[in-house]
C-alpha positions, 0 to 999 in steps of 0.5 A: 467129845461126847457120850456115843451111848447107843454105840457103847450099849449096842457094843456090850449087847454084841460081845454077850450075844457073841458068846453063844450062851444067851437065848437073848440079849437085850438093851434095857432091863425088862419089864416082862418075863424072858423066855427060856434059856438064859436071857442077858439085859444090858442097861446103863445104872450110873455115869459120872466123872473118873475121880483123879482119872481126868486131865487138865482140859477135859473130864473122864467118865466112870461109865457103870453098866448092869449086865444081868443073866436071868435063867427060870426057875422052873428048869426041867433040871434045877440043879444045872441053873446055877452051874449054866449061869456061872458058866456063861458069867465066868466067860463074860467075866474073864472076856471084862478083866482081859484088853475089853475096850470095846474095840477102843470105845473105852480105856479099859473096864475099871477092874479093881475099883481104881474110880469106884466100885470095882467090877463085880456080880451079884446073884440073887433072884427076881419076880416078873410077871408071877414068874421066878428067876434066878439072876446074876447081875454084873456091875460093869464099870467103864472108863471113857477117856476126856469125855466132857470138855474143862474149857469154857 
């Protein structure tokens, strides 16, 4: 079996595009400013194997995604970003911690930390382009059942 990464990918963008909270839903972390609104990027940040996940023949992966929302600075009302942001992560959040296999790309999301650190968000804040934002960055750690073969 092999890796279908622009499957996996294109199947996380579509889930948070589908939620209607984002202006924009992009595959790679952007090198420019987004727009307005809040924007979502989706970009792989680690793979390997499923630590005691695997079976006799073939290794799991432990597949980490970054899904981060980006909202500027310079709203016309500051005080609602942060409240806008935890509303469009706590939907992403709880949609990850419920049956989210990606329509059976995965085995589930490794919510508790079983192969590595577990699902998560950070918030903090980024410069791009002289412009500032706030972000909420997700770790997205997907488990990908008997992905590379044991057998020579």
């Amino acid at each position: 079996m092999a890796l279908n990464a622009s499957a996996l990918l294109d199947a996380t963008q579509s889930h948070a595009l589908a939620s209607g909270y984002f202006a924009a839903v992009n595959g790679h972390e952007p090198k420019s400013p987004p727009p307005s609104g809040i924007t979502c990027a989706v970009w792989v940040e680690q793979i390997g194997p499923a630590r005691g996940g695997s079976g006799l023949r073939s290794t799991s992966a432990r597949l980490a995604l970054f899904v981060r929302l980006y909202a500027p600075i310079n709203s016309n009302v500051p005080d609602s970003i942060d409240p806008d942001l935890m509303d469009a992560l706590d939907w992403l959040m709880a949609a990850y911690s419920g049956d989210f296999t990606l329509d059976g790309l995965v085995r589930h999301v490794d919510l508790l930390g079983a192969y590595g650190e577990p699902l998560g968000a950070r918030a903090g804040y980024l410069q791009e382009s002289g412009a500032e934002y706030r972000c909420m960055t997700i770790l997205l750690p997907l488990i990908v059942d008997d992905l590379w073969n044991q057998e020579a």
